[in-house]
Phi, psi and omega in degrees: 000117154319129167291101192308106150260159188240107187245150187284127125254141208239157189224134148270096185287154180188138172282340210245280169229113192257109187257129162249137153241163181202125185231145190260133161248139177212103178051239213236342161310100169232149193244126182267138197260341171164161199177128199194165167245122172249138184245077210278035165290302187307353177258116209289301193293145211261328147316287192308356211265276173298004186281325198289353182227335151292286180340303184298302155331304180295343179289300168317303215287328174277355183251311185268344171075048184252125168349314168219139166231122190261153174196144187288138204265159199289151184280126155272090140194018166280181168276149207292320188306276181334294205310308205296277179001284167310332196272354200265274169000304164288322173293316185310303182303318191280322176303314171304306182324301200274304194287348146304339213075027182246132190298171174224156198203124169266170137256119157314134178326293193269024162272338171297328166292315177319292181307312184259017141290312164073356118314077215281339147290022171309152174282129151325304214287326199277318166351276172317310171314296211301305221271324184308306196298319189293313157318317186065044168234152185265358220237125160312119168301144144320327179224159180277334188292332187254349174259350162251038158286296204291343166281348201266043158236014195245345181293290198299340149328273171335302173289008170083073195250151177330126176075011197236133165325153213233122176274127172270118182310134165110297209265134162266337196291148155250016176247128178324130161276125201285140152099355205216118177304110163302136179267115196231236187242157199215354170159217189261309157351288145307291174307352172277309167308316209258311194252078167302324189299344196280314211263138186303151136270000000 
């Protein structure tokens, strides 16, 4: 019997610089399928800028087909200018997302450190370390905005978001069970306990 999967994107918004990920769920199994930065900073008119991240979201999304979309919600601690910016910047990416039809779930930074950290105060650096091991790949985004795009679809796992196959503790099966609140990885911790076999020594 074939494995249902489910694949994630995950968007860090920016005006500046925009991280994007994706990631493939298959049973216990996660793959990463591509994670990149688009840097619509470099477009001087502040519409096209957001047209320019719209277009790009619509992009992903007819070339990867993903199931759910997650995004990080803007830092209140920035200055009102910023803010504006940032928060125009999240609307677009999520409006593209809603004209496919795809739900949308925001996370805060540091529920995304948290989950994949088990730190909510983590460093980009240490983020980015996390993801490598869970993932299994070696190779640096040029900007941090693209691994932590990519932490906020592997945060959206964890927390168990809408459509993505479910490891029950205990259980081999990966498929929901109608009727029953799934038991799943609540973070890296946790998917370590359930995966051992995932982590490089």
């Amino acid at each position: 019997m074939q494995q249902h999967s489910t694949i994630i994107l995950g968007i860090d918004p920016g005006t500046v610089l925009m991280g994007y990920g994706i990631i493939k769920i298959t049973g216990s199994k996660i793959k990463l399928l591509d994670m990149d930065t688009l840097k619509p900073g470099q477009v001087d008119d502040p519409y096209k800028k957001l047209q320019l991240i719209y277009n790009t979201v619509s992009g992903l999304i007819i070339k990867y087909k993903p199931d759910v979309f997650a995004i990080e919600a803007p830092f209140f601690g920035k200055n009102v200018q910023s803010m504006l910016k940032l928060g125009r910047a999240q609307g677009v990416a999520i409006a593209a997302a809603m004209r496919h039809g795809i739900d949308v779930t925001e996370y805060s930074p540091k529920k995304v450190k948290q989950s994949v950290t088990g730190n909510g105060n983590a460093s980009k650096e240490q983020v980015l370390k996390m993801l490598q091991r869970l993932l299994q790949f070696e190779e640096s985004p040029a900007y941090f905005d693209a691994s932590d795009a990519l932490a906020v679809a592997v945060c959206h796992y964890f927390q168990g978001g809408a459509n993505v196959p479910v490891v029950a503790t205990g259980s081999k099966s990966t498929e929901k069970v109608k009727g029953k609140v799934p038991v799943k990885a609540k973070g890296w911790e946790d998917f370590l306990k359930q995966n051992p076999g995932r982590l490089k020594k």
